[in-house]
PDB file as gemmi writes it, atoms N, CA and C in Angstrom:
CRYST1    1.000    1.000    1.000  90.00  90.00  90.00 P 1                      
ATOM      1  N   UNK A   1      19.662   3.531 -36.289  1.00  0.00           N  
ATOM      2  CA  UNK A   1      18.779   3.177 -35.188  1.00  0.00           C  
ATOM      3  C   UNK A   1      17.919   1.979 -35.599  1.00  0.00           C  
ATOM      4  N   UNK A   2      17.728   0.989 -34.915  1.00  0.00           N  
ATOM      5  CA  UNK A   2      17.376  -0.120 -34.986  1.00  0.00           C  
ATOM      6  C   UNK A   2      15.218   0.032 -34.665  1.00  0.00           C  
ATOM      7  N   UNK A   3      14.511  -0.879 -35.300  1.00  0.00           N  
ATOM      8  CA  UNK A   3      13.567  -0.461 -35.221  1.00  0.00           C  
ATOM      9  C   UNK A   3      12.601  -1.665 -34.440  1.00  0.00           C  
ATOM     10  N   UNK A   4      11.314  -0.838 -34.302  1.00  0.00           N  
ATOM     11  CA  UNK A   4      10.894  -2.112 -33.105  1.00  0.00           C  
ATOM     12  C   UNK A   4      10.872  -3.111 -33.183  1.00  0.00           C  
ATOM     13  N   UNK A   5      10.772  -4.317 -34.829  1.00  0.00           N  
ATOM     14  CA  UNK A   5      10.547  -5.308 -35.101  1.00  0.00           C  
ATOM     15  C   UNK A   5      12.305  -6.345 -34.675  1.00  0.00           C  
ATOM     16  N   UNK A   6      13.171  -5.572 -35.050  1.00  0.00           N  
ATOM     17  CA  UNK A   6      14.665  -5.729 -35.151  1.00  0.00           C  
ATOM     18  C   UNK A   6      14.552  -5.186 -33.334  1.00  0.00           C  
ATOM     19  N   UNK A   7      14.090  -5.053 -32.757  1.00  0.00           N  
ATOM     20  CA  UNK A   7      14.274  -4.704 -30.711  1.00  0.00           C  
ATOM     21  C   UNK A   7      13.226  -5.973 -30.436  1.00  0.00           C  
ATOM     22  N   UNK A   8      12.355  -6.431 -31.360  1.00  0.00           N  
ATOM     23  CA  UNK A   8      11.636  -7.401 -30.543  1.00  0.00           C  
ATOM     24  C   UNK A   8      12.166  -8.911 -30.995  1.00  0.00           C  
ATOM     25  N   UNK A   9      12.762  -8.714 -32.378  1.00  0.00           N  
ATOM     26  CA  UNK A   9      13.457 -10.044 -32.656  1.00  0.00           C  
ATOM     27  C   UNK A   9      14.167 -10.190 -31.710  1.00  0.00           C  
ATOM     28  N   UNK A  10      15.449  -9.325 -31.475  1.00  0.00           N  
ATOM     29  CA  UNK A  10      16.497  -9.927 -30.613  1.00  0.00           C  
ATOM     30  C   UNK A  10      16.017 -10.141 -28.995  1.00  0.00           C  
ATOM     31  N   UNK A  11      15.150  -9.498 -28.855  1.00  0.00           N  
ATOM     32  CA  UNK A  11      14.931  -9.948 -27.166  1.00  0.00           C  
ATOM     33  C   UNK A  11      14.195 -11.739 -27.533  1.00  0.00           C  
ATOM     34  N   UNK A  12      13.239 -11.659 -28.281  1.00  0.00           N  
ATOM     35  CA  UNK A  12      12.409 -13.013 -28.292  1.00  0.00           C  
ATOM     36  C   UNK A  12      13.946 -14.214 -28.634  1.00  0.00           C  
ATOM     37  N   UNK A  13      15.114 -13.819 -29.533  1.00  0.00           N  
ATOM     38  CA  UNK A  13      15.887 -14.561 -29.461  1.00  0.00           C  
ATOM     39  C   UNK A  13      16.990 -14.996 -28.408  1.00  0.00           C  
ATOM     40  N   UNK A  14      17.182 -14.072 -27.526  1.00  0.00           N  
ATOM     41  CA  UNK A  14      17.511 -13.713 -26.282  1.00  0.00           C  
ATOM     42  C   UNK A  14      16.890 -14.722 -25.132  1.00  0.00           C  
ATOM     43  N   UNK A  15      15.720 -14.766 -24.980  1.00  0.00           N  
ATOM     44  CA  UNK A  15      14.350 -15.310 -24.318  1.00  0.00           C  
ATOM     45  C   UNK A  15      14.863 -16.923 -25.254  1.00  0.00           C  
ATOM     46  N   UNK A  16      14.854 -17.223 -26.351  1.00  0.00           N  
ATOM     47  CA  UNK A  16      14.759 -18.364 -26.646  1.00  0.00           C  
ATOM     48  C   UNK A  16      16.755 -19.193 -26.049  1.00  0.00           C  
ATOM     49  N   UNK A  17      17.185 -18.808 -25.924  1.00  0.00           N  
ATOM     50  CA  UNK A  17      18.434 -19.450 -25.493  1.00  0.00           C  
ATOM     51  C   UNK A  17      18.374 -18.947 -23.841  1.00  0.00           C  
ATOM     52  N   UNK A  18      17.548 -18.567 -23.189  1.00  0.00           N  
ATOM     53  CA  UNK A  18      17.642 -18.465 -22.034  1.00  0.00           C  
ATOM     54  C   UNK A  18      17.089 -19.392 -21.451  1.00  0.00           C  
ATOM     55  N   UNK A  19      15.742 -20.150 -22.546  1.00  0.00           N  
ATOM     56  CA  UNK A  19      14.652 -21.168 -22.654  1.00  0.00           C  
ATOM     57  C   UNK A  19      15.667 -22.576 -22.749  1.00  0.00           C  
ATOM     58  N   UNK A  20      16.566 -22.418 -23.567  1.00  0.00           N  
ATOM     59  CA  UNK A  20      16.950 -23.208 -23.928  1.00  0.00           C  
ATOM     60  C   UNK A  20      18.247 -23.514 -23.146  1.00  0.00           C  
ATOM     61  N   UNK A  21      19.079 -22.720 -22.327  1.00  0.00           N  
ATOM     62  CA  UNK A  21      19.730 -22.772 -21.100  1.00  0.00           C  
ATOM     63  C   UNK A  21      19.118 -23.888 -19.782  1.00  0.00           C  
ATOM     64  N   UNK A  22      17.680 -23.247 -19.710  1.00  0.00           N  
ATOM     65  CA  UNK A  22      17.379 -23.573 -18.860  1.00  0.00           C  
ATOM     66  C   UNK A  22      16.923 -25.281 -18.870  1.00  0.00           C  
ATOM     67  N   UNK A  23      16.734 -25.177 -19.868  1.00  0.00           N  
ATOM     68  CA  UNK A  23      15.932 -27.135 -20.249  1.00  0.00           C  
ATOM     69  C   UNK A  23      17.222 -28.027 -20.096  1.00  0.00           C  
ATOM     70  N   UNK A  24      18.288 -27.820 -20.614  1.00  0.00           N  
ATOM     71  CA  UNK A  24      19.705 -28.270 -20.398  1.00  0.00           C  
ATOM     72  C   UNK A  24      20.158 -28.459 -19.396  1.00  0.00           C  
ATOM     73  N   UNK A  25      20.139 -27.430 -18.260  1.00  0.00           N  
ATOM     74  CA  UNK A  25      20.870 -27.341 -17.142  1.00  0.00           C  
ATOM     75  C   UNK A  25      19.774 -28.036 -15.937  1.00  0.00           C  
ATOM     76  N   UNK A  26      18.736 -27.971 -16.358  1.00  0.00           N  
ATOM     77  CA  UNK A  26      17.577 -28.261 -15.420  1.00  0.00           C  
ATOM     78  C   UNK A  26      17.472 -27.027 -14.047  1.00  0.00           C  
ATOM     79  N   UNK A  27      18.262 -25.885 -14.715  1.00  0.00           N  
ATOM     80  CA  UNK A  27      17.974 -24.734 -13.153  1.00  0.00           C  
ATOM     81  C   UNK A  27      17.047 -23.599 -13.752  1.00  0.00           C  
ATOM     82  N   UNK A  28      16.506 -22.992 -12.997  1.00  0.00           N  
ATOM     83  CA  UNK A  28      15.490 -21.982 -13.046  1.00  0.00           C  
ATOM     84  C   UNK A  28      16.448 -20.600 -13.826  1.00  0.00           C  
ATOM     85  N   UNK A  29      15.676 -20.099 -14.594  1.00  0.00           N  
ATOM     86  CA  UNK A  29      16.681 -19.183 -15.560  1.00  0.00           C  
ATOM     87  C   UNK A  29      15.705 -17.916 -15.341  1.00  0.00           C  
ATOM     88  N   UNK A  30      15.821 -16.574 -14.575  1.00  0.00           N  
ATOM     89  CA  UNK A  30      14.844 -15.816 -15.177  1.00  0.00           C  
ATOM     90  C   UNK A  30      15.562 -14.134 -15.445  1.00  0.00           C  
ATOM     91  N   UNK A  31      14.444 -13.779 -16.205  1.00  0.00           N  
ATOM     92  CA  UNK A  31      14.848 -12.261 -16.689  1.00  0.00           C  
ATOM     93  C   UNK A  31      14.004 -11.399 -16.748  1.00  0.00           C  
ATOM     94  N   UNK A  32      14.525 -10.004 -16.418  1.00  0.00           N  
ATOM     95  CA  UNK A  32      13.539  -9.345 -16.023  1.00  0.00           C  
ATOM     96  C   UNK A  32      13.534  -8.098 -17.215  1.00  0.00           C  
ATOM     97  N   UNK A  33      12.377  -7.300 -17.463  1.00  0.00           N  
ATOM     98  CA  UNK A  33      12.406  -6.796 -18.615  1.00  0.00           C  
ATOM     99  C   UNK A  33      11.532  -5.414 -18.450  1.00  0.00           C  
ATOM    100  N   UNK A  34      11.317  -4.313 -19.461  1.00  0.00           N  
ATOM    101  CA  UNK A  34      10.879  -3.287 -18.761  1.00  0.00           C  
ATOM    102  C   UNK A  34       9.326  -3.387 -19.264  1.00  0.00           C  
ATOM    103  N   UNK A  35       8.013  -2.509 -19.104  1.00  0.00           N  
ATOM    104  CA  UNK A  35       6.980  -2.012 -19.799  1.00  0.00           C  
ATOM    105  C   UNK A  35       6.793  -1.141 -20.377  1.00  0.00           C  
ATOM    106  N   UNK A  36       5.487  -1.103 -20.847  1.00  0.00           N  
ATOM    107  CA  UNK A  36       5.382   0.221 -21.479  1.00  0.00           C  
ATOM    108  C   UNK A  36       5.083   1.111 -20.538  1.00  0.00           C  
ATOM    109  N   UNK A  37       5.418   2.715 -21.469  1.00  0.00           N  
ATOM    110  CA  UNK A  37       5.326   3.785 -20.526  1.00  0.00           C  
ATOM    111  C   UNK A  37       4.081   3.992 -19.568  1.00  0.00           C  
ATOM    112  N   UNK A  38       2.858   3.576 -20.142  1.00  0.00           N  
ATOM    113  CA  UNK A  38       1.704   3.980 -18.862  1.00  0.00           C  
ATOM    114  C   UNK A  38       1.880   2.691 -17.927  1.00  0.00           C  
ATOM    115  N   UNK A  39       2.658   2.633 -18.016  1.00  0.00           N  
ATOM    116  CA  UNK A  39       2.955   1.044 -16.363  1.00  0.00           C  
ATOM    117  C   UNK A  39       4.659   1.017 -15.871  1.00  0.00           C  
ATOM    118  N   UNK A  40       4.971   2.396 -16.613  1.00  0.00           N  
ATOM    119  CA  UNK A  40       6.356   2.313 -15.900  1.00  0.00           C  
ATOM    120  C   UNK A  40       6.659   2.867 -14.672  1.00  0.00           C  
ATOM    121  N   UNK A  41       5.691   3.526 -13.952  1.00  0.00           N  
ATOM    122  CA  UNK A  41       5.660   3.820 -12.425  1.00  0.00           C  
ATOM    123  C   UNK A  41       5.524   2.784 -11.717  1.00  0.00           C  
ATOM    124  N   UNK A  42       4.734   1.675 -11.775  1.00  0.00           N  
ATOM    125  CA  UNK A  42       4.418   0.680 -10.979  1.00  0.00           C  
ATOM    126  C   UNK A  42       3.591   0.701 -10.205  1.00  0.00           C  
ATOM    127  N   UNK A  43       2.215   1.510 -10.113  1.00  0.00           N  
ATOM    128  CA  UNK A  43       1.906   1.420  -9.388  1.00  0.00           C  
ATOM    129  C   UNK A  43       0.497   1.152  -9.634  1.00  0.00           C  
ATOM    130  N   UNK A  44       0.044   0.050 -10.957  1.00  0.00           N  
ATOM    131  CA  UNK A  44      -1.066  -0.420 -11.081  1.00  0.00           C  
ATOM    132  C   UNK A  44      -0.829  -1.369 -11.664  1.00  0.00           C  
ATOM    133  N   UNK A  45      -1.754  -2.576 -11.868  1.00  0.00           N  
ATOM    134  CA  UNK A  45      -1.564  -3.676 -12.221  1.00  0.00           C  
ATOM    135  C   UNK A  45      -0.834  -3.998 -13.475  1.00  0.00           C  
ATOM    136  N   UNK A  46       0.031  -4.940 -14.031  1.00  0.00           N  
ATOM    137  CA  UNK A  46       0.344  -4.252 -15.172  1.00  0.00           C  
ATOM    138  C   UNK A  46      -0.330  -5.866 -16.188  1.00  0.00           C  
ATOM    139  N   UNK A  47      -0.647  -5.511 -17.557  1.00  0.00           N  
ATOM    140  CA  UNK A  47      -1.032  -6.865 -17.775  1.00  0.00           C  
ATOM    141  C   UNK A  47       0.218  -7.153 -19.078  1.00  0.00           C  
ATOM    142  N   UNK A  48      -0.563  -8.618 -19.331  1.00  0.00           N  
ATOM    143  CA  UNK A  48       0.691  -9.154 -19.922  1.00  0.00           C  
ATOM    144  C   UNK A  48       0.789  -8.380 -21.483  1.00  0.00           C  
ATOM    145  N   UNK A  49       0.012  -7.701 -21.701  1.00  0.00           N  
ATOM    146  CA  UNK A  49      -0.222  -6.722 -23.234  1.00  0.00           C  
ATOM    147  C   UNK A  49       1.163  -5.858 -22.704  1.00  0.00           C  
ATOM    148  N   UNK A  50       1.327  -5.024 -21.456  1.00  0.00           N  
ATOM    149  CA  UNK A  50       2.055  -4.121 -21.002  1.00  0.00           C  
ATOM    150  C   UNK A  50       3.407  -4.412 -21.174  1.00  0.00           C  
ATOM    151  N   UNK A  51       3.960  -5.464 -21.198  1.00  0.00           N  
ATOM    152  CA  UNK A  51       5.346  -5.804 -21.345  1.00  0.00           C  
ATOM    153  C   UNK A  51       6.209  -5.039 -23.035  1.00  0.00           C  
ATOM    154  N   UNK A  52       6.916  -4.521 -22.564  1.00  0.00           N  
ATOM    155  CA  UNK A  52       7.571  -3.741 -23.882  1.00  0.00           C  
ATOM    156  C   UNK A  52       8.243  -4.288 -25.068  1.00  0.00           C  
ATOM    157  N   UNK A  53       7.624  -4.694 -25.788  1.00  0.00           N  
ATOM    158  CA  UNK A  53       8.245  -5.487 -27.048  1.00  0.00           C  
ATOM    159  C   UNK A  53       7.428  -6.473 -26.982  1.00  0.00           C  
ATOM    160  N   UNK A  54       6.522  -6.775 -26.459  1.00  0.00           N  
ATOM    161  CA  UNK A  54       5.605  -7.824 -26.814  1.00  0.00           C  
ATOM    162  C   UNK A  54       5.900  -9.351 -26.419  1.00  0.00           C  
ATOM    163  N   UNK A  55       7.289  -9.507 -25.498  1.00  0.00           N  
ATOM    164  CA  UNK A  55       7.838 -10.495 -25.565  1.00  0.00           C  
ATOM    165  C   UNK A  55       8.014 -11.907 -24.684  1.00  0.00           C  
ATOM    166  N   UNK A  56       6.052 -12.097 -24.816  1.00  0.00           N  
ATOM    167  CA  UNK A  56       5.444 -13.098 -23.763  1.00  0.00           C  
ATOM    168  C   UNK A  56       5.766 -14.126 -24.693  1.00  0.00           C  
ATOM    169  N   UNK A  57       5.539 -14.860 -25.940  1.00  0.00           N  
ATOM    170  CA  UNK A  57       5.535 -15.564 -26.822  1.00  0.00           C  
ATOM    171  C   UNK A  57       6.489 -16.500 -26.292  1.00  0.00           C  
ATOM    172  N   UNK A  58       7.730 -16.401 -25.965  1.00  0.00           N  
ATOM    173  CA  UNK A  58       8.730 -17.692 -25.617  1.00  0.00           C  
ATOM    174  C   UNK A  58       8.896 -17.924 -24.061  1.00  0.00           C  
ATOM    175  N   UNK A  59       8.832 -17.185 -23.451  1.00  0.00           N  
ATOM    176  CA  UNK A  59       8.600 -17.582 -22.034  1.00  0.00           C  
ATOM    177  C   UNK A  59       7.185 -18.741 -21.448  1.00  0.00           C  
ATOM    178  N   UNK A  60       7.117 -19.512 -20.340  1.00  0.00           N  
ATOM    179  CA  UNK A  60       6.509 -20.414 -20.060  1.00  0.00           C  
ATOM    180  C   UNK A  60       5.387 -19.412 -18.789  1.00  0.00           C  
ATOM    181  N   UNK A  61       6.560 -18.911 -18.189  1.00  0.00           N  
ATOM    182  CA  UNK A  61       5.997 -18.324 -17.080  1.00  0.00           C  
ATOM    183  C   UNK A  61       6.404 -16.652 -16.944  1.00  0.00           C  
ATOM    184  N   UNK A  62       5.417 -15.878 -16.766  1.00  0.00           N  
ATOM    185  CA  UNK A  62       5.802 -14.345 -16.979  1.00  0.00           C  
ATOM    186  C   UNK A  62       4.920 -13.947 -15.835  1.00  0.00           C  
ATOM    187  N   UNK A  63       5.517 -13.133 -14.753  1.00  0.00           N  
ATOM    188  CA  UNK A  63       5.497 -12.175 -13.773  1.00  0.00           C  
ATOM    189  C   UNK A  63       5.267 -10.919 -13.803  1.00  0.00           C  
ATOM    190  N   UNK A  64       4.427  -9.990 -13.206  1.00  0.00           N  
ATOM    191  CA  UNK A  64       4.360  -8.528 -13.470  1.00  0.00           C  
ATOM    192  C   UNK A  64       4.073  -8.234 -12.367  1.00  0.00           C  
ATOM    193  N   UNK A  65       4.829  -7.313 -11.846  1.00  0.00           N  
ATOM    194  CA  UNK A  65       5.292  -6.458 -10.278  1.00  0.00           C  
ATOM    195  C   UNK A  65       4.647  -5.254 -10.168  1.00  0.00           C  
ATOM    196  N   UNK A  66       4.056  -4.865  -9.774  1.00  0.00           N  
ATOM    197  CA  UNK A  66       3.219  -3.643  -9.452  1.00  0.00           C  
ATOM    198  C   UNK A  66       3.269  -3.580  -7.585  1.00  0.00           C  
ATOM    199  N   UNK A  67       3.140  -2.143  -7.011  1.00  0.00           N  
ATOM    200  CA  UNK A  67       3.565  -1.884  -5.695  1.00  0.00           C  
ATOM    201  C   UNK A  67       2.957  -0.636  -5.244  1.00  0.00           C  
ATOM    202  N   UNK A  68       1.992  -1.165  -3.902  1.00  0.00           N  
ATOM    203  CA  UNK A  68       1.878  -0.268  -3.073  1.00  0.00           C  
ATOM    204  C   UNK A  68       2.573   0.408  -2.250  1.00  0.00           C  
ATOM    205  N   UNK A  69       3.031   2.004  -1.661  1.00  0.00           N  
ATOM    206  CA  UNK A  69       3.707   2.264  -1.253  1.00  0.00           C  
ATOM    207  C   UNK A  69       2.974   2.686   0.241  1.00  0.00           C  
ATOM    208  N   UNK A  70       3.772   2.283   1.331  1.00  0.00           N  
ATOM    209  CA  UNK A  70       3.225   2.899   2.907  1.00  0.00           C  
ATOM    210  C   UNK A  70       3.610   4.060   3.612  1.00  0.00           C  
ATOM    211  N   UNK A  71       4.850   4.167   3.160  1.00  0.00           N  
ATOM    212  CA  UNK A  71       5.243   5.683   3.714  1.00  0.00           C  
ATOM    213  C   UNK A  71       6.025   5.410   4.779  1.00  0.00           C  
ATOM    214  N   UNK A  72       6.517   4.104   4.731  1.00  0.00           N  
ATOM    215  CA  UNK A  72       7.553   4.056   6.125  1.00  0.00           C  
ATOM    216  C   UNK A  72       8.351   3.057   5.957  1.00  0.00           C  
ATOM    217  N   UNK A  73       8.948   2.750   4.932  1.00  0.00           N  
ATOM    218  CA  UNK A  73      10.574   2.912   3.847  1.00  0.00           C  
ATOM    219  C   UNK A  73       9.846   1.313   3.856  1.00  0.00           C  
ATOM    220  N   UNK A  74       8.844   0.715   3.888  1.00  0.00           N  
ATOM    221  CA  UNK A  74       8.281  -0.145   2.981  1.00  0.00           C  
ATOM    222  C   UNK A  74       7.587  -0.512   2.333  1.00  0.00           C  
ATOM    223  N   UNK A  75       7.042  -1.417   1.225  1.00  0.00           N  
ATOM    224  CA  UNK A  75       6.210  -1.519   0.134  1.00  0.00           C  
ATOM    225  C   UNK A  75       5.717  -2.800   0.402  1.00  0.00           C  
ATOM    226  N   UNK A  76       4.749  -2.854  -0.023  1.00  0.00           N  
ATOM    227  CA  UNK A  76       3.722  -4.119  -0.544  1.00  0.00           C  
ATOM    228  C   UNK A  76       4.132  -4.436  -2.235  1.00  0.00           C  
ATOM    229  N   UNK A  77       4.462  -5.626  -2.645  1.00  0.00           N  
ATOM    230  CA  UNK A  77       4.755  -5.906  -4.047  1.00  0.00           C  
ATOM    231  C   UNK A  77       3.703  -6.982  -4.082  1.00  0.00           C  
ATOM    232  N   UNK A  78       2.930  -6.404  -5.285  1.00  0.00           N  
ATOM    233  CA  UNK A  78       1.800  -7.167  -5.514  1.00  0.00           C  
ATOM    234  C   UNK A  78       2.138  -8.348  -7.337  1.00  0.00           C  
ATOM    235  N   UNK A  79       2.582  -9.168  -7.437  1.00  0.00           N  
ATOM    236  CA  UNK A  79       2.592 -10.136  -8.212  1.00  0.00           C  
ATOM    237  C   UNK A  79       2.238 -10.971  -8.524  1.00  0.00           C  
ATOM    238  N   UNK A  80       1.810 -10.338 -10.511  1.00  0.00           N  
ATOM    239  CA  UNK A  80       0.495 -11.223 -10.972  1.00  0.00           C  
ATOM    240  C   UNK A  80       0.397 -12.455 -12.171  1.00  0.00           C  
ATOM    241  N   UNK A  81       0.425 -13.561 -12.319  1.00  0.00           N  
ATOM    242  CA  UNK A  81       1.054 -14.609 -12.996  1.00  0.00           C  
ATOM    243  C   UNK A  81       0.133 -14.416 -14.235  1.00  0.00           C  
ATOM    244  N   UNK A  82       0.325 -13.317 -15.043  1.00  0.00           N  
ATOM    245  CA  UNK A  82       0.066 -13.117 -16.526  1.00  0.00           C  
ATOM    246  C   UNK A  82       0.074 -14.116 -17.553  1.00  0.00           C  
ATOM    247  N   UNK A  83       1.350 -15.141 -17.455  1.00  0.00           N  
ATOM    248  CA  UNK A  83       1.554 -15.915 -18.546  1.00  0.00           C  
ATOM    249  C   UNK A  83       2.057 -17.436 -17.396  1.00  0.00           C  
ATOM    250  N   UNK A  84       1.209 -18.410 -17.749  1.00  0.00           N  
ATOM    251  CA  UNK A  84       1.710 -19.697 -16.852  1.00  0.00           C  
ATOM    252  C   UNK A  84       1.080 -20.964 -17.607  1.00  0.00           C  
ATOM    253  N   UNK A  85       2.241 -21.457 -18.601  1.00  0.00           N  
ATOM    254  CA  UNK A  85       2.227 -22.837 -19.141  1.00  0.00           C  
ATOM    255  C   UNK A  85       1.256 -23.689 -18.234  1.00  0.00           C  
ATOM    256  N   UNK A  86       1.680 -23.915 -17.209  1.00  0.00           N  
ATOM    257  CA  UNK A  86       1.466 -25.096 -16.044  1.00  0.00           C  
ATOM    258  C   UNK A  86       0.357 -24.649 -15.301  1.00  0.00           C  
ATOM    259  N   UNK A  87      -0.237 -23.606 -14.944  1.00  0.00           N  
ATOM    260  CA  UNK A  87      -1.043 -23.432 -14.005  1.00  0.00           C  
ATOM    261  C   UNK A  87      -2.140 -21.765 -14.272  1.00  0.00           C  
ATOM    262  N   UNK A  88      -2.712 -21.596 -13.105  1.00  0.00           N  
ATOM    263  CA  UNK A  88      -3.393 -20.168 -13.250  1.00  0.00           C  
ATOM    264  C   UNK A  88      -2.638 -19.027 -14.156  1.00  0.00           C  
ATOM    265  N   UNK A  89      -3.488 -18.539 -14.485  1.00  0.00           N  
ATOM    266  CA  UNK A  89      -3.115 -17.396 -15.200  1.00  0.00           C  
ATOM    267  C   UNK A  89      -4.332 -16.166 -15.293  1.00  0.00           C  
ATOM    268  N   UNK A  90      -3.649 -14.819 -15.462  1.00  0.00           N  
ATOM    269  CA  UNK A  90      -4.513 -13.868 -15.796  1.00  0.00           C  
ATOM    270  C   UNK A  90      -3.674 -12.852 -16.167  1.00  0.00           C  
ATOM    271  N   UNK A  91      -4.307 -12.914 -17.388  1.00  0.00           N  
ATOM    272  CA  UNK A  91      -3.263 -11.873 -18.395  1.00  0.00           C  
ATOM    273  C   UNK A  91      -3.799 -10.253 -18.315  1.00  0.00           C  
ATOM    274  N   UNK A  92      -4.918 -10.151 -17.621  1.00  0.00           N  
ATOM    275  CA  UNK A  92      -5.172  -8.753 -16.874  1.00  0.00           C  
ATOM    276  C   UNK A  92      -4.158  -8.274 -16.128  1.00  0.00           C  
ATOM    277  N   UNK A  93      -3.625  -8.819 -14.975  1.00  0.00           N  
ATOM    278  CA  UNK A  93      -2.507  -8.501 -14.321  1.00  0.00           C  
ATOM    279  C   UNK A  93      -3.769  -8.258 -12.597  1.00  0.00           C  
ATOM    280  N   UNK A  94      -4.773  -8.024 -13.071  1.00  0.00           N  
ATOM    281  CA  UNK A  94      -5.871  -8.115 -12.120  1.00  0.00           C  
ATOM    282  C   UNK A  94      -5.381  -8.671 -10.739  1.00  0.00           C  
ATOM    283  N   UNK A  95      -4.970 -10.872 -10.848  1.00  0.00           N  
ATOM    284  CA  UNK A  95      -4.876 -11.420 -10.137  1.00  0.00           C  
ATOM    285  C   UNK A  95      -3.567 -11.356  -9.321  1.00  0.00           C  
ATOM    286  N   UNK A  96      -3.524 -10.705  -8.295  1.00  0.00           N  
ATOM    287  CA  UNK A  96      -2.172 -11.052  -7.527  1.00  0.00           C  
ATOM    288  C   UNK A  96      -1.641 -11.268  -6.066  1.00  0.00           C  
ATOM    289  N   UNK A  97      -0.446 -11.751  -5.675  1.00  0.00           N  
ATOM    290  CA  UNK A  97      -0.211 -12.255  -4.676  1.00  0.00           C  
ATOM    291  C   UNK A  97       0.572 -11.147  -4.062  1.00  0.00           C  
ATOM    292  N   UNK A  98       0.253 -10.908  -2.816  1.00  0.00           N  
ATOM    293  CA  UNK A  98       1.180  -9.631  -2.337  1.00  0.00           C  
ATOM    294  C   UNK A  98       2.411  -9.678  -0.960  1.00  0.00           C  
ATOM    295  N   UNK A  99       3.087  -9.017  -1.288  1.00  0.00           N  
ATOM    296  CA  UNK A  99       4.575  -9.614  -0.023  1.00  0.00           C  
ATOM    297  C   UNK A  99       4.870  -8.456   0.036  1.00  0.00           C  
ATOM    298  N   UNK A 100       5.313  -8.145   1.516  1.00  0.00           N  
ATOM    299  CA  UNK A 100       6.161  -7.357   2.181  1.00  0.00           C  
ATOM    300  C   UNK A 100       7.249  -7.498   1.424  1.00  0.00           C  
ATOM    301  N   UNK A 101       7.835  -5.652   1.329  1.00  0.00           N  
ATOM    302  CA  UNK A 101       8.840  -5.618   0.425  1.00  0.00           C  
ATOM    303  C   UNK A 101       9.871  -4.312   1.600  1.00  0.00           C  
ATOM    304  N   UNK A 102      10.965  -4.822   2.501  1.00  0.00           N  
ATOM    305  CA  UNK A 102      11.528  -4.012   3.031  1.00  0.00           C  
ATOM    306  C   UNK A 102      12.716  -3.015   2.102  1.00  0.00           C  
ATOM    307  N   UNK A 103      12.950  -1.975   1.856  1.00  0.00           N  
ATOM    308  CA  UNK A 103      13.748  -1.561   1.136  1.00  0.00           C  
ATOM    309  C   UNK A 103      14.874  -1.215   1.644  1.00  0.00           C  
ATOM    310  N   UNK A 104      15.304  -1.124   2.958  1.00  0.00           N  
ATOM    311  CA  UNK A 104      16.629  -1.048   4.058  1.00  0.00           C  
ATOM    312  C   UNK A 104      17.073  -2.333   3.645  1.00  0.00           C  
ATOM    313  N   UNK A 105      16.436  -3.743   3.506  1.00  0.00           N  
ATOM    314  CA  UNK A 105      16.950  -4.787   3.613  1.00  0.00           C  
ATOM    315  C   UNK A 105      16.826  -5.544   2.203  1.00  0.00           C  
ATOM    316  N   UNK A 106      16.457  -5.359   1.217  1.00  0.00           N  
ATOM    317  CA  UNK A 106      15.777  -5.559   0.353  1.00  0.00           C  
ATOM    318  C   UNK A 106      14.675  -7.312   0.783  1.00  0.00           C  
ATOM    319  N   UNK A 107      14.313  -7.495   2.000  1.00  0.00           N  
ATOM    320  CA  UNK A 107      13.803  -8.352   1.811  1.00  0.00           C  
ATOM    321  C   UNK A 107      12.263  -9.119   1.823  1.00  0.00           C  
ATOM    322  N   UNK A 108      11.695  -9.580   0.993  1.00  0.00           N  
ATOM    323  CA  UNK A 108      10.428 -10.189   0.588  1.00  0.00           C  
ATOM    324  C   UNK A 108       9.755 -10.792   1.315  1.00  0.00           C  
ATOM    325  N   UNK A 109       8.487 -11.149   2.677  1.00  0.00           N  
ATOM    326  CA  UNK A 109       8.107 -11.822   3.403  1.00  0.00           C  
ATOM    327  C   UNK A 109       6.677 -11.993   2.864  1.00  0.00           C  
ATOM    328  N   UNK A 110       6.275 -12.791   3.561  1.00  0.00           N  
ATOM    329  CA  UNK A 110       4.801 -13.020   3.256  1.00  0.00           C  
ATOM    330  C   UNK A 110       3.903 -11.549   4.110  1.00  0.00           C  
ATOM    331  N   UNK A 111       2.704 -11.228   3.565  1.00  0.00           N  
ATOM    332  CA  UNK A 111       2.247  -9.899   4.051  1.00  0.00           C  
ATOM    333  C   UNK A 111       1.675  -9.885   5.705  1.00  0.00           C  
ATOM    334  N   UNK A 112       2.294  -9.458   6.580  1.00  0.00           N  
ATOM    335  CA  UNK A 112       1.780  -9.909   8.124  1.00  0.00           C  
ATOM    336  C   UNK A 112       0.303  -8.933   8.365  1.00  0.00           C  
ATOM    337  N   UNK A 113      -0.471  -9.808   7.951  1.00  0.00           N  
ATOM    338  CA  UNK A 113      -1.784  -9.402   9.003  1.00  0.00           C  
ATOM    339  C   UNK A 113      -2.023  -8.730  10.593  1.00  0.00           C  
ATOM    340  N   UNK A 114      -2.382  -7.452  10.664  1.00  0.00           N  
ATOM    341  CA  UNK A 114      -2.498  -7.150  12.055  1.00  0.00           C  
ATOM    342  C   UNK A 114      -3.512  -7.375  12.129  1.00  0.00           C  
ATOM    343  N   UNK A 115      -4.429  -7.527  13.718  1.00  0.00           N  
ATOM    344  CA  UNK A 115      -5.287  -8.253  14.438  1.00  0.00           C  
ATOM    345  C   UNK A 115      -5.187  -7.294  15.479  1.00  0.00           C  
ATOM    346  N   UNK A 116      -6.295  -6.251  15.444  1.00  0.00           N  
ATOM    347  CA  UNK A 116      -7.023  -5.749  16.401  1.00  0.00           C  
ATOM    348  C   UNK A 116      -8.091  -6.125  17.574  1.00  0.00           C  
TER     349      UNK A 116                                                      
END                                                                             
């Protein structure tokens, strides 16, 4: 059995030719990865400490998905830009942007405001 240092090498080396895919080809490369256990429900913010193996270090830009649920087969996905070379960041997981998440359709919209 392989141990955490030997599970976090190979993902960070993994992450580095995915890095390195992407600078080559000039297209958007991304991957998605799991957390740790108190953020593996999803249903609180997760921060960038939370990612499992530690493996923010080679990525530019890192995402963390956390989701409200409504009770009528759709979700709110709230996503928070933890790790961002180029721009805002908050590695709380605090800051995030939230989208309609249909699960019949799997598809992502911006969140529609009702107006009473």
């Amino acid at each position: 059995m392989r141990d955490a240092e030997s599970y976090t090498f190979g993902l960070e080396g993994m992450l580095s030719y995915l890095n390195e895919m992407a600078r080559e080809t000039g297209a958007h490369v991304m991957a998605m990865h799991h957390v740790v256990g108190e953020y593996a429900d999803g249903l609180k913010p997760i921060p960038q400490s939370g990612l499992k193996g530690k493996v923010s270090r080679v990525p530019s830009l890192v995402l963390t998905i956390h989701k409200e649920i409504d009770g009528m087969d759709s979700r709110i996905l709230n996503i928070s830009p933890v790790k961002n070379r180029e721009g805002f960041e908050d590695s709380s997981g605090e800051t995030f942007a939230s989208f309609d998440f249909d699960t019949r359709t799997m598809r992502i919209s911006d969140v529609q405001e009702t107006f009473m």
